[in-house]
Residue frames relative to the residue before (quaternion, step in Angstrom):
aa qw qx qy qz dx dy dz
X 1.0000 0.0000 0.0000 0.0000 0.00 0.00 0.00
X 0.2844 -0.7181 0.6307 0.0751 3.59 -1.08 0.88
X 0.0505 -0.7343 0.6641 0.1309 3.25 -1.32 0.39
X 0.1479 -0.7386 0.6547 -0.0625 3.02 -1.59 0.59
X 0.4062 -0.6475 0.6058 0.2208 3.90 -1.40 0.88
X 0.3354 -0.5839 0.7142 0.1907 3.77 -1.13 0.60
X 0.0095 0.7851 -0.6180 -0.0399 4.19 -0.23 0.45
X 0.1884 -0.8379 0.4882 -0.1553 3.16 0.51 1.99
X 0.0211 -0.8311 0.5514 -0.0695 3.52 0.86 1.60
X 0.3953 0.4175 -0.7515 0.3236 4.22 0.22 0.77
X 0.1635 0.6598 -0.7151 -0.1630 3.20 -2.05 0.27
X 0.9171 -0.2218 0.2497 0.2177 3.25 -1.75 0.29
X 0.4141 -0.7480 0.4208 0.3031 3.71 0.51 1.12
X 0.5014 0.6733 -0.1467 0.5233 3.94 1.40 -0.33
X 0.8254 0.3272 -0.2480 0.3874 3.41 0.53 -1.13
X 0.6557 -0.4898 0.4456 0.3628 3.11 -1.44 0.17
X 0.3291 -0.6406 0.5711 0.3940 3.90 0.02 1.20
X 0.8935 0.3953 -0.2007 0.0719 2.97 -0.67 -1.89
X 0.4425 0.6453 -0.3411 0.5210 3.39 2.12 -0.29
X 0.5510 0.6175 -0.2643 0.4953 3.54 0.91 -1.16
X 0.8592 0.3087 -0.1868 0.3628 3.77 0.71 -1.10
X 0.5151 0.7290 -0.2467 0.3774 2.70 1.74 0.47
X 0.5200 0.7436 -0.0586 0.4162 2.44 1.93 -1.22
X 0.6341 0.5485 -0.1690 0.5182 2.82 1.00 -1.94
X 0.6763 0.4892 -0.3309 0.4402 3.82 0.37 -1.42
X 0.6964 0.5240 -0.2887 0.3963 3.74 1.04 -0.52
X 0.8011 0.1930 -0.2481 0.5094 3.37 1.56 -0.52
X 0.2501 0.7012 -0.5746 0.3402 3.09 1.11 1.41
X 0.6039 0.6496 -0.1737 0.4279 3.20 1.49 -1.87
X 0.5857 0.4991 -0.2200 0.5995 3.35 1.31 -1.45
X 0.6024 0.4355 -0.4096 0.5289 3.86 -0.20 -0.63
X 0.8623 0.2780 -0.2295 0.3557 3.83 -0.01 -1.08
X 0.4579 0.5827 -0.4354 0.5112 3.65 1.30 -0.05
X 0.7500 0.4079 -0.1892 0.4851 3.44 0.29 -1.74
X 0.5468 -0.7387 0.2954 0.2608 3.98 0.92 0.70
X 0.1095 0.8513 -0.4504 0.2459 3.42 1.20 1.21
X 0.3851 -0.8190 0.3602 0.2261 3.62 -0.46 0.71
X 0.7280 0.0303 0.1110 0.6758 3.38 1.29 -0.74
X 0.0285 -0.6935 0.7176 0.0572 4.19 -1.70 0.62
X 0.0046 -0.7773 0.6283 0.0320 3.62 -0.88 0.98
X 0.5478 -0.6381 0.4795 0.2506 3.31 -1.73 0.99
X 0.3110 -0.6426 0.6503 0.2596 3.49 -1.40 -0.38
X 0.2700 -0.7666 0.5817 -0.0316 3.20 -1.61 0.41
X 0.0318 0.8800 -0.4389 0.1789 3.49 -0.28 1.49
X 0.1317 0.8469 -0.4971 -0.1350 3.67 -0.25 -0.06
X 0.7866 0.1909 -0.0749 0.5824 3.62 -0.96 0.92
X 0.2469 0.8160 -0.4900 0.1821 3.60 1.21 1.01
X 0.2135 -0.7878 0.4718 0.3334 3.62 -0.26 -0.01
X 0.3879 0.3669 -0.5514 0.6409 3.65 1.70 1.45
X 0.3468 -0.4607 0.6669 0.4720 4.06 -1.76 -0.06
X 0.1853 -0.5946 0.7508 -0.2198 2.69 -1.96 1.58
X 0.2790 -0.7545 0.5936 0.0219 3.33 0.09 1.31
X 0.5522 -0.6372 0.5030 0.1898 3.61 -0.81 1.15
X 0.4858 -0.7577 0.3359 0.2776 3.85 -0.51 1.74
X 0.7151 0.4292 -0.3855 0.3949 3.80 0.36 -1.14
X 0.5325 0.6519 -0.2973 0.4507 3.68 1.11 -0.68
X 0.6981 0.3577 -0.2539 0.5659 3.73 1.13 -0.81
X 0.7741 0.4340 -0.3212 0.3307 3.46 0.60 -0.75
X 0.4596 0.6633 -0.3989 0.4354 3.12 1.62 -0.01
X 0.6893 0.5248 -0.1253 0.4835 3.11 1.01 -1.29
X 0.3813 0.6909 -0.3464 0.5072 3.95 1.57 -0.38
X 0.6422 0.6780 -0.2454 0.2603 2.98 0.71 -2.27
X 0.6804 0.5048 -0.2606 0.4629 3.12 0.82 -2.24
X 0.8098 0.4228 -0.1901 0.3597 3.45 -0.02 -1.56
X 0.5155 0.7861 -0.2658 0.2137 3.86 1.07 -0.58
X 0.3553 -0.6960 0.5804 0.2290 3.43 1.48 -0.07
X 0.7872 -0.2335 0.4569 0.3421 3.53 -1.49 -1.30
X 0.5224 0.6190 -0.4510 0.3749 3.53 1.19 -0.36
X 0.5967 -0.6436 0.4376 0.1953 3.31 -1.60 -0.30
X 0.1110 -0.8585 0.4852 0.1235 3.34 0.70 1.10
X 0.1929 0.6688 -0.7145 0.0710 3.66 -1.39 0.92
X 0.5279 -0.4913 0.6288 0.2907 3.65 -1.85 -0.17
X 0.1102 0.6628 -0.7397 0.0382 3.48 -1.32 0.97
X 0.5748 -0.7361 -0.3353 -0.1237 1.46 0.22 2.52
X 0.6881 -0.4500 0.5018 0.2686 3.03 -2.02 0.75
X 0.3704 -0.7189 0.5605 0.1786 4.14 -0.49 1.31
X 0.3108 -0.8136 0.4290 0.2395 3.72 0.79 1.17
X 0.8104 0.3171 -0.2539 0.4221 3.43 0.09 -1.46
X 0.2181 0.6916 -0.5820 0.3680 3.96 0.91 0.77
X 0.9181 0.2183 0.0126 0.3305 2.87 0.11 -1.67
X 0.4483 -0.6065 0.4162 0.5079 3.95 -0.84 -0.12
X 0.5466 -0.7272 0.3058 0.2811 3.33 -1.37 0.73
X 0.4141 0.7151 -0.3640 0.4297 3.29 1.78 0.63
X 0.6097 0.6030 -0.2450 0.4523 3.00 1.22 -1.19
X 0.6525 0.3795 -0.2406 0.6102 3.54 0.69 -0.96
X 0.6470 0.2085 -0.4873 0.5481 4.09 -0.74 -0.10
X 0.6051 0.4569 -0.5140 0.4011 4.15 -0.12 -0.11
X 0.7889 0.4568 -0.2680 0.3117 3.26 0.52 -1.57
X 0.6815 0.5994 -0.0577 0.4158 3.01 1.32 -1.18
X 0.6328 0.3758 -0.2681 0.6217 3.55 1.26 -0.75
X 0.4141 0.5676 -0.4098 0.5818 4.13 1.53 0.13
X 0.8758 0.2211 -0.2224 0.3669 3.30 0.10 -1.33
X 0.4439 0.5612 -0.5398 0.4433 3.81 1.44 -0.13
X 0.6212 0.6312 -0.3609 0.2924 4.23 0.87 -0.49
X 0.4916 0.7135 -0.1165 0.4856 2.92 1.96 -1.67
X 0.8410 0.2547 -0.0555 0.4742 3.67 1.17 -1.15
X 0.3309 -0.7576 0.4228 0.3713 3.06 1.09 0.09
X 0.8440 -0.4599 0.0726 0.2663 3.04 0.23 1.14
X 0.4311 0.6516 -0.3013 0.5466 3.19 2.20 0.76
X 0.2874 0.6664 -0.5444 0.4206 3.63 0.83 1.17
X 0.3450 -0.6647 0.6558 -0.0956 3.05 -2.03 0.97
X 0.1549 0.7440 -0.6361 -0.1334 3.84 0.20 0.40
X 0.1301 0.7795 -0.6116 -0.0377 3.81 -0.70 0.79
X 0.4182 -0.7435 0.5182 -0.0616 3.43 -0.49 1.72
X 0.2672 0.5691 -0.7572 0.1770 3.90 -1.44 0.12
X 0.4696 -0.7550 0.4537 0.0605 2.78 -2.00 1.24
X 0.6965 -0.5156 0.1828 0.4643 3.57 1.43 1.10
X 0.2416 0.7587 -0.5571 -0.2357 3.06 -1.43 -0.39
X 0.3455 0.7026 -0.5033 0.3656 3.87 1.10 0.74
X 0.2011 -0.8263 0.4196 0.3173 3.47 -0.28 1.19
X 0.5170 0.6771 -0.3933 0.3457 3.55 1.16 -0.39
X 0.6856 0.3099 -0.3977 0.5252 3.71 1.10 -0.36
X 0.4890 0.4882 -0.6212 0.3696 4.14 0.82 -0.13
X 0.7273 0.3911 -0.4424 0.3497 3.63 0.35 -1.14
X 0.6980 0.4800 -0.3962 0.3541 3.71 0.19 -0.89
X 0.5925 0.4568 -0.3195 0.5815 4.06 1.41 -0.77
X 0.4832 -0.5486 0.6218 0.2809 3.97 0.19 0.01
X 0.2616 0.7830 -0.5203 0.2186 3.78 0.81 0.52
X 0.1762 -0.7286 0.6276 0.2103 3.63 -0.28 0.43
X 0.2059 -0.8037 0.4494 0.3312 4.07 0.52 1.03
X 0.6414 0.5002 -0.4436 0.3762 3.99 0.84 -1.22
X 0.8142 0.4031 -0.2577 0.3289 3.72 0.65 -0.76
X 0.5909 0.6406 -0.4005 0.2831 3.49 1.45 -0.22
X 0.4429 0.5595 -0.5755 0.3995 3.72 0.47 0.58
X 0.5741 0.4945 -0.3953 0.5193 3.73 0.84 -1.32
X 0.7536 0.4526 -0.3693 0.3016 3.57 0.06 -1.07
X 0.4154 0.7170 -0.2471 0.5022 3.41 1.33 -0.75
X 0.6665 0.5508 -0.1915 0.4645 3.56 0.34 -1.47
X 0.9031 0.0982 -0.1505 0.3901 3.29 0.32 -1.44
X 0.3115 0.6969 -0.4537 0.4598 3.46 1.79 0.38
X 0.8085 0.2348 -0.3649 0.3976 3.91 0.77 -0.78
X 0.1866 0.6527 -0.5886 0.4390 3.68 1.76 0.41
X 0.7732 0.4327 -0.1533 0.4375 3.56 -0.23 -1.59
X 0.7638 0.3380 -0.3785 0.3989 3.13 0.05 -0.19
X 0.6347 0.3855 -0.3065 0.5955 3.90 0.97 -0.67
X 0.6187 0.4484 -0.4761 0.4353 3.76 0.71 0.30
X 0.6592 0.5715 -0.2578 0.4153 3.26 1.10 -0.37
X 0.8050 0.3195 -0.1375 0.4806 2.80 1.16 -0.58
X 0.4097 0.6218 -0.5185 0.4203 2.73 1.08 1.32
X 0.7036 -0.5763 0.2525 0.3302 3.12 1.50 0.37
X 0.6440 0.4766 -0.1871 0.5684 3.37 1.29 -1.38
X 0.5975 -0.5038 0.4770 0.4021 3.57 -1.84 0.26
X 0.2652 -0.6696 0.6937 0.0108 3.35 -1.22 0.86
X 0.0537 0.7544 -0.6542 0.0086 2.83 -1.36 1.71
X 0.1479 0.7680 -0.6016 0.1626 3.55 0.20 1.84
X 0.3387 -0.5693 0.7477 0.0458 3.02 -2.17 1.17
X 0.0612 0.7820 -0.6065 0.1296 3.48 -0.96 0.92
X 0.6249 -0.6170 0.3574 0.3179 3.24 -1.29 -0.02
X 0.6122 0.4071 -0.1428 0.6627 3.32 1.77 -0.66
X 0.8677 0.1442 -0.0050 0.4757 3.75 1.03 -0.81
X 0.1761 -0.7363 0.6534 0.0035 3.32 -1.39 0.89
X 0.0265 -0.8053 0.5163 -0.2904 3.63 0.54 1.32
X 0.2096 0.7502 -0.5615 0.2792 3.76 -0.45 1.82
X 0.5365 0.5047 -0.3448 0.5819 3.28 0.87 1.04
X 0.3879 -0.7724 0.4731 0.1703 3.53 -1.71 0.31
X 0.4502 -0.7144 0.4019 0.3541 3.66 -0.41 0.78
X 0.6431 -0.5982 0.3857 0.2825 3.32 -1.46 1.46
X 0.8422 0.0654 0.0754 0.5299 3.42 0.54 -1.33
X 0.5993 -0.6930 0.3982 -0.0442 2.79 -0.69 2.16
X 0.2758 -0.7476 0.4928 0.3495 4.43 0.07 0.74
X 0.5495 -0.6171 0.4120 0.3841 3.34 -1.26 0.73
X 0.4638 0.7020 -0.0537 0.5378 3.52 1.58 -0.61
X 0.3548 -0.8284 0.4091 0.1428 3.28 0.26 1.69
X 0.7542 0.0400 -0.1054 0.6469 4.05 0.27 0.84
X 0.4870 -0.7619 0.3074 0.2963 3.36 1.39 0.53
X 0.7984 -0.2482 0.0095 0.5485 3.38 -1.38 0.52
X 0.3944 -0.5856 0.6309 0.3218 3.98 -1.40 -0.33
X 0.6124 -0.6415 0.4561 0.0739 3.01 -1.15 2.26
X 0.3697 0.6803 -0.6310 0.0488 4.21 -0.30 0.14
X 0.4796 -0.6723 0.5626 0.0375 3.04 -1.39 1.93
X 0.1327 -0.7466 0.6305 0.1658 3.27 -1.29 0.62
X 0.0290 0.6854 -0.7130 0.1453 4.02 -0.92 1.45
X 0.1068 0.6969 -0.7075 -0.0486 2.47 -2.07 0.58
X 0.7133 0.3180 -0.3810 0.4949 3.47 1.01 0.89
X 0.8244 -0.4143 0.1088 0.3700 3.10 -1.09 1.68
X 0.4142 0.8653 -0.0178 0.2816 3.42 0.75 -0.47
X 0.7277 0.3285 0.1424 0.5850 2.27 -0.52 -2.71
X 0.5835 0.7024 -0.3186 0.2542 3.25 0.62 -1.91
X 0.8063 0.4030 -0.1073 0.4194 3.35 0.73 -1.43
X 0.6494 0.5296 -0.2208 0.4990 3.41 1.13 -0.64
X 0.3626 0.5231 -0.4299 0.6404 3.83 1.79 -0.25
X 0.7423 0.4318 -0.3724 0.3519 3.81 0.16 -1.20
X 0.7222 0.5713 -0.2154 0.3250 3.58 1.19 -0.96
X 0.7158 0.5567 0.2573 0.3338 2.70 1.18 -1.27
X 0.7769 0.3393 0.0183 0.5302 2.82 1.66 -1.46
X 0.3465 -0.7427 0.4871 0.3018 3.77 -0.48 0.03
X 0.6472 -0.3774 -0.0937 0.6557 3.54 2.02 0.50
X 0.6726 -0.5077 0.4970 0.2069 3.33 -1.38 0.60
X 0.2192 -0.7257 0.6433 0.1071 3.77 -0.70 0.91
X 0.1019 -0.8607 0.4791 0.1390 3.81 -0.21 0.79
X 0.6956 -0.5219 0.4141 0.2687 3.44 -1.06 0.84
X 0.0371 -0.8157 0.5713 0.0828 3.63 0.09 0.47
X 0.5973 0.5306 -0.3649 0.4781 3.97 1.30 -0.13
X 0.3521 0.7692 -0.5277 0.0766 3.82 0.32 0.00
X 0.2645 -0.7516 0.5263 0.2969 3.70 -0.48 0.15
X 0.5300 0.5036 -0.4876 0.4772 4.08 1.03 -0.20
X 0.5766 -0.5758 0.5491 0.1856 2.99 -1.46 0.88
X 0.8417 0.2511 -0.0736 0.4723 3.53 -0.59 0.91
X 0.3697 0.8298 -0.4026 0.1121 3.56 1.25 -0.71
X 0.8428 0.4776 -0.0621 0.2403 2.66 0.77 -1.48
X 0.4992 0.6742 -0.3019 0.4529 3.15 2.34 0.43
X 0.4429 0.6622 -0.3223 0.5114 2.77 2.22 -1.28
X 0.8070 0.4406 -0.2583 0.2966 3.48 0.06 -1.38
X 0.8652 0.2774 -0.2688 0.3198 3.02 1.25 0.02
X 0.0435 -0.7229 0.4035 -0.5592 2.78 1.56 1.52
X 0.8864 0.1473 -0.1182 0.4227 2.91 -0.41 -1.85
X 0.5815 0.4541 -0.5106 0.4416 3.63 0.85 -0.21
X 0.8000 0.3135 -0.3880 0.3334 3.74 -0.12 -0.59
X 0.3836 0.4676 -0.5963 0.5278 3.98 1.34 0.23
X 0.6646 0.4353 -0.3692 0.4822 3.97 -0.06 -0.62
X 0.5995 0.3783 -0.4690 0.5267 3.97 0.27 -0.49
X 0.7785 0.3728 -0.3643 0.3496 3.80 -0.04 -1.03
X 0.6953 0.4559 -0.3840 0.4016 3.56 0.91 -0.39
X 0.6095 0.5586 -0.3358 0.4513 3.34 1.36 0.03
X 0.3797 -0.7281 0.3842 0.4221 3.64 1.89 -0.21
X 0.4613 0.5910 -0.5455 0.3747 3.61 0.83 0.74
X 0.3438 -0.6545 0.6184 0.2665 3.64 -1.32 0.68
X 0.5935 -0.5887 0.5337 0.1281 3.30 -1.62 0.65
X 0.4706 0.6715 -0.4259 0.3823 3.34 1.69 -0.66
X 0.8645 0.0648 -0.0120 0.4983 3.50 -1.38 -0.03
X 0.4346 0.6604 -0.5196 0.3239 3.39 0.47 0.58
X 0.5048 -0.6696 0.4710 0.2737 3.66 -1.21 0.75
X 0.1650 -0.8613 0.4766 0.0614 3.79 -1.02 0.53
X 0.1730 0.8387 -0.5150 -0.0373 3.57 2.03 0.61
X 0.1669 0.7050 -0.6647 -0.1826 3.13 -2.31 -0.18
X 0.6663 -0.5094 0.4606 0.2905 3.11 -0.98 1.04
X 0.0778 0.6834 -0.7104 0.1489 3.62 -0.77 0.90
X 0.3764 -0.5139 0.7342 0.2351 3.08 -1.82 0.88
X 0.1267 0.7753 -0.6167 0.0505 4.10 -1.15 0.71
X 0.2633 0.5742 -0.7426 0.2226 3.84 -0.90 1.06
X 0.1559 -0.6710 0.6701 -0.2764 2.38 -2.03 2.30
X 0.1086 0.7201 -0.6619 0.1776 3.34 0.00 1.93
X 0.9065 -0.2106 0.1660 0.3262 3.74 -1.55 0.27
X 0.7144 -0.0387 0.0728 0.6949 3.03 1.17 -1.21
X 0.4889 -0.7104 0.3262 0.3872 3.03 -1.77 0.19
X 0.4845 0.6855 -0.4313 0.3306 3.83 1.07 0.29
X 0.3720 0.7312 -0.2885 0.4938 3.13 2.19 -0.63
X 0.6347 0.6097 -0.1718 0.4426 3.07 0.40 -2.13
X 0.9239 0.1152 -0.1143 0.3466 3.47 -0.51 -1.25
X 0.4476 0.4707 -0.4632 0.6029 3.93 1.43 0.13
X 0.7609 0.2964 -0.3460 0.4620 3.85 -0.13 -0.21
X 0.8801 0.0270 -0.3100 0.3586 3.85 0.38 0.45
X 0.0442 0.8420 -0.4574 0.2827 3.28 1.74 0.56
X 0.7585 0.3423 -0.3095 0.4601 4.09 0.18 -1.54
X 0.7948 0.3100 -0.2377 0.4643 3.42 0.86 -0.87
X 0.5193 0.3804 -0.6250 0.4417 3.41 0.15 0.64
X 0.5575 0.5318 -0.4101 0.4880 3.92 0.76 -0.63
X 0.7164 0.3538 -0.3924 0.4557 3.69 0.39 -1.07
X 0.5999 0.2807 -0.4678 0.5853 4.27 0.32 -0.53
X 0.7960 0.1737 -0.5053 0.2843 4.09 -1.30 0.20
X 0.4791 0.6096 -0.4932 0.3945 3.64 1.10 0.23
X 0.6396 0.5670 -0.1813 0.4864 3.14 1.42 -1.03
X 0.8828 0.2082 -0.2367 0.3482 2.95 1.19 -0.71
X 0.1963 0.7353 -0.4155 0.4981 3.14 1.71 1.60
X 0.6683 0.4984 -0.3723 0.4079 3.36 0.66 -0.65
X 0.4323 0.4603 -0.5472 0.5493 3.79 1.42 0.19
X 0.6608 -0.5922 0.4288 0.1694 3.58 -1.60 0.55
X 0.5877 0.5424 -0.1268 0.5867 2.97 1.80 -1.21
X 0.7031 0.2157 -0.1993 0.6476 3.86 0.73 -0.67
X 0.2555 0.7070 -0.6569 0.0577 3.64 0.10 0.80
X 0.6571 0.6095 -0.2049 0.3934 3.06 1.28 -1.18
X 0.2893 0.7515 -0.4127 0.4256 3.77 1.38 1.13
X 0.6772 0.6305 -0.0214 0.3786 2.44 1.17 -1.74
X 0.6393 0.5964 0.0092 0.4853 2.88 1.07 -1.81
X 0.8492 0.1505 0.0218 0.5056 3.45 0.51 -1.26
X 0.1669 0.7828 -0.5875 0.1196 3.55 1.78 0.04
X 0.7635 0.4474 -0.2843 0.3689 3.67 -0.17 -1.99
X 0.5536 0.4537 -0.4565 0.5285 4.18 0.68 -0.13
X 0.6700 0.4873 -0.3136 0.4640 3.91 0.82 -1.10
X 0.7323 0.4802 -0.3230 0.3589 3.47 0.48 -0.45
X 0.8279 0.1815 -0.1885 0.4960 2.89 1.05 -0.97
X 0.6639 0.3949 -0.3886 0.5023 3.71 0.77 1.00
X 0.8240 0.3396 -0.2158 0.3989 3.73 0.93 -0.46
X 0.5745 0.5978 -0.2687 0.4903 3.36 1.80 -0.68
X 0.2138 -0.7342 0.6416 0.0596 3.63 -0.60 0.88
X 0.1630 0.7784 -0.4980 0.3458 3.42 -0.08 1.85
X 0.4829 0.6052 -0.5012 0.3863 3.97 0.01 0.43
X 0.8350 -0.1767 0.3631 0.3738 3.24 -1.81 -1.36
X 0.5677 -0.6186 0.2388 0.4879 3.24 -0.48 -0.82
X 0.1802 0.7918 -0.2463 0.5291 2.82 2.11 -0.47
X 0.8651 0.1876 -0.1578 0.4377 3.70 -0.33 -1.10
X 0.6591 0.2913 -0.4487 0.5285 3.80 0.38 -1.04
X 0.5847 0.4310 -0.5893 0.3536 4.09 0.02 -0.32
X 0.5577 0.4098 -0.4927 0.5275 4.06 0.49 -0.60
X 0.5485 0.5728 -0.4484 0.4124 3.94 0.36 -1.20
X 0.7978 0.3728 -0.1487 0.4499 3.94 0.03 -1.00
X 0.6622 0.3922 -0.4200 0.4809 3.40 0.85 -0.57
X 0.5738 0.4778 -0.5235 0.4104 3.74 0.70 0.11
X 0.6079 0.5794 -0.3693 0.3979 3.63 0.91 -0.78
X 0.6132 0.6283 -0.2889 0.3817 3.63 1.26 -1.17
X 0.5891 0.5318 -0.2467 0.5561 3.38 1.50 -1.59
X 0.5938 0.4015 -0.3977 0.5727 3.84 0.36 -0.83
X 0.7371 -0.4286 0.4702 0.2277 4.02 -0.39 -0.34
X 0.5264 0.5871 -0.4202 0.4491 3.46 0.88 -0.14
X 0.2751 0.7722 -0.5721 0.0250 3.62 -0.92 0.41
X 0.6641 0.3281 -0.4632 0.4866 3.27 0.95 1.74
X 0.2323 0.8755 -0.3796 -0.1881 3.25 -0.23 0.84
X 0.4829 -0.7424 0.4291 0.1773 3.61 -1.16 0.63
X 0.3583 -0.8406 0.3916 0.1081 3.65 0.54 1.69
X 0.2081 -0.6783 0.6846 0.1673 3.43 -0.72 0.27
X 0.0195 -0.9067 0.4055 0.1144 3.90 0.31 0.55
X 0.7494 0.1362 -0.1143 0.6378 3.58 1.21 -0.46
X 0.2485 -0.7550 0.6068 -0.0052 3.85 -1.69 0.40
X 0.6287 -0.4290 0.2167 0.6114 3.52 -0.88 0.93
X 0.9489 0.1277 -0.0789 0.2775 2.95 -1.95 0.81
X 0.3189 0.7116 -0.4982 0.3790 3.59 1.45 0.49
X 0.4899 -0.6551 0.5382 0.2028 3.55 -0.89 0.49
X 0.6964 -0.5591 0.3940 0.2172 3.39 -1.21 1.11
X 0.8132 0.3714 -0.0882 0.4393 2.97 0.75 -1.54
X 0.6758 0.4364 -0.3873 0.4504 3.51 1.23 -0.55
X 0.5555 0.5395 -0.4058 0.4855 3.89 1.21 -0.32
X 0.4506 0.5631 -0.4126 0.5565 3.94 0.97 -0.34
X 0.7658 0.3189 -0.2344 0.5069 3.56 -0.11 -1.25
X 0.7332 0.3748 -0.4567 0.3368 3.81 -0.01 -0.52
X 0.4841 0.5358 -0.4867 0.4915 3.93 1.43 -0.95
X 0.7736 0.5134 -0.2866 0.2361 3.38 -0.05 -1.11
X 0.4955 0.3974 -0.3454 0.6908 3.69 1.46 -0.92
X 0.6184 0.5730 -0.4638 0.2724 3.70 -0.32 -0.08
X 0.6476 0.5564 -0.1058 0.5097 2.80 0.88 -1.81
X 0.6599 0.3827 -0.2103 0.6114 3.99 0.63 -1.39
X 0.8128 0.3117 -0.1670 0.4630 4.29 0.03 -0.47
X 0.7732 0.3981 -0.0991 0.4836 3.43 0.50 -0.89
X 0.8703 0.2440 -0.2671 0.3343 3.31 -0.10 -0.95
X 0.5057 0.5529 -0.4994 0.4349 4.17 1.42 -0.35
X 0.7531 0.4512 -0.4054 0.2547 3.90 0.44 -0.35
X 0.6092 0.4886 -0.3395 0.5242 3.68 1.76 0.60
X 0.1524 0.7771 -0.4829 0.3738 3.39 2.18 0.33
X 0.7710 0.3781 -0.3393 0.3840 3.28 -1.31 0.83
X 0.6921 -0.5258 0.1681 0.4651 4.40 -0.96 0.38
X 0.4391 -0.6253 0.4762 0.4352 3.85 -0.52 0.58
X 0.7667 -0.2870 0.5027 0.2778 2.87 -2.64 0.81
X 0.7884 0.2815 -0.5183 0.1745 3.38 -1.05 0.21
């Protein structure tokens, strides 16, 4: 089992940005002392939290990153052109010596499709052949590709340090998507926020029937998911000290149309999907996730208005309680 930090740069329209990014740059260091495996950015536009702008953080990861594995969960692919990314990226795979992540998904805020020129029914397809284009590029050679979205005859400037360059991980959650992460992807970032009971066994089912029909092996493959995770002494500790602020970031993020159902189903999320207690409990919490197939996971560790100091103390009890009993080769 791997771990990994979610570095959930949105704050509070109030705070002090640049304190906040300080912060963060401190529990990167922290994350890579306390023997974390990997920290990935996000990616937002027109957020109605500040959302520092992703390549701009992961650059800045880079500095602070120790040995871990810096990537993006995730870059809103069909934003951007698919040049831009294999440039930026095969730059920033240089930046890291070769410990980059590109992890991609195809949005769902409609306020940033309209303001990005997103065409929303067609942006998966575009997606699709954006990571064609991009792993052709980065092979270094001249690419002569016709697409539906692109027409791309020429050869990228700067070449990933990474032989076929960084590793592609798709973000999906509908049946689908799900499969096309398997096709496509180099692993699947799983949704750790569902409200269906079980989902996430279904989904992985249907992703690894889709990996085998694609002739890919499951061996040594990666299995991240995004988990919400705070670990204090106990668990009454645990959930009275970040309880308002997890409630204040999915309230917040209810007010998107698409994530009303946060809101709605928060009390089922909290007490089935949030990993919050002792250590004792979120380690049971994860060993179910391990049994289900997961064998990276990517922590969300702090929420609007969490305190510095109490996210310090929960990475750290983690790290010291939690993470030595998944010591040894991942589950898959």
């Amino acid at each position: 089992m791997k771990f990994g930090i979610l570095a959930s740069h949105q704050y509070l329209p109030e705070d002090d940005l640049r304190r906040r990014l300080y912060e963060l740059w401190d529990l990167t260091e922290l994350a890579a002392e306390q023997g974390f495996d990997s920290i990935f950015a996000i990616n937002h536009f027109l957020a109605n939290l500040q959302t520092p702008q992703t390549i701009s953080v992961v650059a800045k990861l880079i500095q602070h990153s120790g040995n871990m594995t810096v990537g993006t969960s995730l870059v809103i692919l069909p934003a951007y052109h698919a040049v831009h990314i294999a440039e930026e990226f095969a730059t920033l795979d240089h930046m890291a010596d070769g410990r980059l992540v590109l992890g991609v998904g195809a949005g769902y805020r409609n306020n940033e499709f309209a303001a990005m020129n997103i065409d929303k029914p067609n942006r998966f397809r575009k997606m699709h052949e954006q990571i064609r284009l991009i792993r052709a590029l980065w092979t270094g050679e001249k690419v002569d590709f016709d697409g539906e979205f692109y027409s791309v005859h020429d050869t990228i400037c700067v070449k990933p340090l990474q032989r076929g360059g960084p590793p592609i991980w798709i973000g999906a959650g509908g049946p689908i998507s799900v499969r096309k992460a398997a096709e496509l992807g180099d692993a699947w970032i799983i949704p750790g926020n569902s409200p269906k009971p079980d989902w996430h066994v279904q989904a992985m089912a249907n992703h690894d029937d889709a990996l085998a029909k694609a002739g890919k092996s499951r061996e040594g493959r990666e299995y991240p998911m995004i988990v919400n995770v705070f670990c204090a002494p106990t668990t009454q500790l645990a959930r009275d000290t970040v309880r308002p602020n997890v409630e204040r970031e999915y309230f917040n993020y209810a007010e998107y149309p698409q994530l009303a159902f946060q809101k709605d189903r928060f009390e089922y999320m909290w007490e089935n999907l949030f990993i919050v207690g002792d250590p004792d409990f979120v380690a049971q919490r994860i060993s179910r996730l391990e049994e289900a197939g997961v064998n990276h996971i990517i922590a969300r560790p702090y929420w609007l208005g969490t305190s510095h100091e109490r996210t310090v103390e929960s990475i750290k009890l983690f790290a010291k309680e939690v993470m030595p009993r998944f010591a040894g080769p991942a589950g898959v």
